[in-house]
N, C-alpha and C positions, 0 to 999 in steps of 0.2 A: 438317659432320661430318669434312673434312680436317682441320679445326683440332684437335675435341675428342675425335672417339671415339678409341675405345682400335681399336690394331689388332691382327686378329687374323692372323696368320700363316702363309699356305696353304703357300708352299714358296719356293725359290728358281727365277728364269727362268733357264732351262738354258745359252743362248746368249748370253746377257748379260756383259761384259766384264768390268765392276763387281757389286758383289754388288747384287743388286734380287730384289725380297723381293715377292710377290704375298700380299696381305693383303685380308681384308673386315673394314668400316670398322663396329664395334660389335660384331657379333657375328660368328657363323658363315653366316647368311644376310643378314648387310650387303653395299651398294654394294662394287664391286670397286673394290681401288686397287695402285697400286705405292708402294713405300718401298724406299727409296734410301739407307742407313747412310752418315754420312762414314766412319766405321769399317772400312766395309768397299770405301775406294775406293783403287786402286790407285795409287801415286807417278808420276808425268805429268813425264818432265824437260821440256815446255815449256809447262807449267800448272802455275810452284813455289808461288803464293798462292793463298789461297782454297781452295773447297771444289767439284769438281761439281754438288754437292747446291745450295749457294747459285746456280750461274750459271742451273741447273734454273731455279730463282725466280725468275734476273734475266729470263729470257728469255720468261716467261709473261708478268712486268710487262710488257715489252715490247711482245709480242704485244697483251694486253688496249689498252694505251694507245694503239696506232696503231690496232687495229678490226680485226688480220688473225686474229682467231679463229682460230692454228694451235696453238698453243701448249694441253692443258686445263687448267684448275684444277688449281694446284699452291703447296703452301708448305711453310714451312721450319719442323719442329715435333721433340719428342723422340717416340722411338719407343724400342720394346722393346731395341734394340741401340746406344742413342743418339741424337742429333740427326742428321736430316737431312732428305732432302724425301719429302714425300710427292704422287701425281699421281693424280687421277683416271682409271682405266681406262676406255675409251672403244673401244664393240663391243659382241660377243659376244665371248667367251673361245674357245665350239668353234665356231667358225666360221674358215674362214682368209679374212681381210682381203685387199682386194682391193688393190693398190699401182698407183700411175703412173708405176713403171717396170719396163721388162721387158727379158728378154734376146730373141732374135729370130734369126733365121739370116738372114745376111746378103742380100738383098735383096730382102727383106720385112717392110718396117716399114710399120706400119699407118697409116691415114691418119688425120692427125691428129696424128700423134706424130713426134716428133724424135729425130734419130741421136745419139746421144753421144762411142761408143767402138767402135773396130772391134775385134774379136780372134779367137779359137779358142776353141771349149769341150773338154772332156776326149779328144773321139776325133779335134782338128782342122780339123774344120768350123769356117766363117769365121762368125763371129757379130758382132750388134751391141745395144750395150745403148742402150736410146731411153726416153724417154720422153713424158708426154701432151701436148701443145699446149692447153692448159687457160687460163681465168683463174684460178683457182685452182690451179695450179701455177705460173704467174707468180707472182702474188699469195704463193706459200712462197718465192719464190728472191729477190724482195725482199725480203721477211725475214729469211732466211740472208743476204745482204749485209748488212743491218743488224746485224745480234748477230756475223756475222762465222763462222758457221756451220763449222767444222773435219770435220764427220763426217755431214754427210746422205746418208746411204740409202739405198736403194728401202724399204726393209726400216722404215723410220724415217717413214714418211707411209702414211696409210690413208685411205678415203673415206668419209665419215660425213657423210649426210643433203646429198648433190650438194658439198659442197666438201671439204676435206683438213686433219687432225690430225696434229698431227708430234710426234715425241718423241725423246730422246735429247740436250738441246740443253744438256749437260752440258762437252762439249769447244766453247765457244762463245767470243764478247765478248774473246778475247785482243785486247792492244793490239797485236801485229804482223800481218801480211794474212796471214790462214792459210786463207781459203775453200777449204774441200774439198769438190764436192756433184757429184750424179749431174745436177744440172737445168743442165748447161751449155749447152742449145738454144739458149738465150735470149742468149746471150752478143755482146753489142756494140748490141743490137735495144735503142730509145726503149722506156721504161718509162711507162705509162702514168700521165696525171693521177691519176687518183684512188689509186694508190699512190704517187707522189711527196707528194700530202695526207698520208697515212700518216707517211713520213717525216719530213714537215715537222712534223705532230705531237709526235713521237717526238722531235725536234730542238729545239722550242722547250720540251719538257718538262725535257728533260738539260740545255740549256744556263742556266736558271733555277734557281738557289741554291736556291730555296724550293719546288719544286714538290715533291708526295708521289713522284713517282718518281724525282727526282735524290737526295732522301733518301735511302730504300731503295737505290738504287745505291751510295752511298754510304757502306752497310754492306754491303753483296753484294759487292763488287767493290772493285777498289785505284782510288785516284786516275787513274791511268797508262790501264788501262781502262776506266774513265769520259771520259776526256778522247778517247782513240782512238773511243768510240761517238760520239760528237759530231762528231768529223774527219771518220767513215765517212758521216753523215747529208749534212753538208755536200758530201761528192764525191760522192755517189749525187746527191744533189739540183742540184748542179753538171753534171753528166755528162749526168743524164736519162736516164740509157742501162742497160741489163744489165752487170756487170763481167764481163773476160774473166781468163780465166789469169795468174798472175801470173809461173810460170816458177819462183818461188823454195819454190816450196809443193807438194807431191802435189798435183793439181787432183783425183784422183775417189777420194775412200775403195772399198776392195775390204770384202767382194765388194757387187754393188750391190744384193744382193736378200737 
């Protein structure tokens, strides 16, 4: 139904940077989805090629092909404003999603969970933003290494059915180190075999001329980007380890929630 039905057009999300379009997918009592206009996406001075809408897709690829299920069902199809992507909505709508990060008042972060950032909220009190010590919030932050992640969240991962959906993974896959993510717990800590599999995955698919996702990449993205996801795979799988800050890049998009 992402591919074929017609979308119907509920309104625009209020908070959304880009234009994103909440639509149900056939009718008026169709699945929910979001649509993502290239048309209506704003100029990125350090995103000059391509589309957000395409890294959307590239990064769902991604997801599906390593096994880390964060990424939903998403593709790149025309819609009522033009081409762009479209994503399956994933929830309830009135429900508020529950996220694995929180803000906290300073020394009280819950067990289980890791410190991030220290700071003040509006009246001064000393806060800290943490999130969950989870496998499945590992299991997102190797991910975000992977695609190279610029803008995770709190706000951008939700818990559906014991693990985590992530979305927004539109500022992704640039060929310079731009990780920006709220999950720096993990930072310098051995990353687990069965997500180095993952990558390894992911790595022998990109580096094969012929595979169906070096294709697709291949149209989704520039050469230069294609070649940096193949570099990142290699040094994550090199390293074994969580990546830390790089110094040249914001490390934590605001706000986190």
């Amino acid at each position: 139904m992402l591919t074929t039905a017609d979308l119907v057009v509920l309104g625009a999300l209020a908070d959304a940077s880009n234009l994103a379009l909440l639509v149900r997918l056939g009718s008026e009592e169709g699945p929910l989805a979001v649509y993502k206009p290239i048309s209506g996406e704003r100029p990125l001075w350090d995103f000059p090629d391509g589309s957000l809408a395409a890294r959307e897709v590239a990064a769902r690829l991604i997801s599906d092909l390593g096994g880390w299920d964060v990424v939903p069902a998403t593709v790149l199809r025309e819609g009522p404003h033009g081409p762009g992507s479209v994503q399956r909505w994933v929830g309830d709508p009135e429900e508020v999603p529950e996220h694995p990060v929180d803000v906290v008042p300073a020394g009280r972060v819950p067990q289980g969970w890791l410190p991030v950032l220290r700071g003040e909220d509006e009246r001064g009190r000393a806060v800290v933003v943490v999130h969950e010590d989870t496998p499945a919030a590992r299991s997102v932050a190797v991910f975000d290494a992977v695609i190279n992640n610029a803008d995770r969240k709190g706000s951008h991962l939700v818990r559906v059915e014991g693990g985590l959906r992530g979305f927004d993974h539109g500022v992704s896959l640039h060929e310079e180190r731009k990780l920006r993510t709220v999950l720096w717990g993990f930072a310098g800590q051995p990353v687990a075999e069965e997500e180095l599999a993952r990558v390894e995955r992911v790595l022998s698919a990109v580096s094969d001329g012929t595979s169906d996702l070096r294709g697709a990449l291949d149209v989704l993205l520039t050469p230069a980007e294609v070649a940096a996801l193949e570099a990142r795979c290699r040094a994550l799988l090199a390293a074994a380890a969580y990546p830390t800050p790089s110094g040249q890049w914001p490390a934590i998009p605001w706000p986190p929630l």
